[in-house]
N, C-alpha and C positions, 0 to 999 in steps of 0.2 A: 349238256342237258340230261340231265337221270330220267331214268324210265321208270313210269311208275308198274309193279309189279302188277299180273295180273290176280295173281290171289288177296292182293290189298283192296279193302272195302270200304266206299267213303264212310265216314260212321254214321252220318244222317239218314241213309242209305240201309245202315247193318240197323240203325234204331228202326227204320220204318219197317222195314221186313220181321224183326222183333213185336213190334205193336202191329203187323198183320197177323200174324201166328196169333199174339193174344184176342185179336176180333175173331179169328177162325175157333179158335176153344169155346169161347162163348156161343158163335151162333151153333157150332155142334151141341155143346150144353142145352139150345136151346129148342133142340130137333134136327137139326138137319144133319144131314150125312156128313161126312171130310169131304167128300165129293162137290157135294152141290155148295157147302160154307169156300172151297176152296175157289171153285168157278165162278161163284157170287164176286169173290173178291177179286179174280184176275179179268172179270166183265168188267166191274167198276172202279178199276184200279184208278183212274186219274180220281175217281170221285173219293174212294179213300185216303187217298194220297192226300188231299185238298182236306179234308177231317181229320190226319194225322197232322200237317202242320198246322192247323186251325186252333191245335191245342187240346183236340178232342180225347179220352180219354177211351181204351179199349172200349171199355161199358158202355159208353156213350156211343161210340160209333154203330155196334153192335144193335144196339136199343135201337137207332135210327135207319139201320139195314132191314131191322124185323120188323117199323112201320111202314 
């Protein structure tokens, strides 16, 4: 049985952390600190998680974070 490496990333995994980083730039863009855009997102992690496989698109999620 091989062992899967720990520096190996499932890639669904490496895309979602990808498309948080791009809702973090935006809501920075859109006022908020790195700070509090980054805490927003590790609060509502399951909620973005569920808007990243939704289909939702950074801008979109973004847009729905800041109403």
């Amino acid at each position: 049985m091989a062992k899967k490496k720990k520096s190996e990333v499932d890639p669904d995994e490496a895309a979602l952390i990808e498309w948080c980083v791009a809702v973090e730039e935006l809501l920075v863009q859109a006022g908020a600190s790195r700070d509090e855009a980054q805490e927003h997102i590790e609060e509502q992690a399951e909620w973005f998680t569920d808007l990243f496989y939704e289909g939702l698109t950074p801008e979109e999620a973004a847009k729905a974070a800041l109403n």
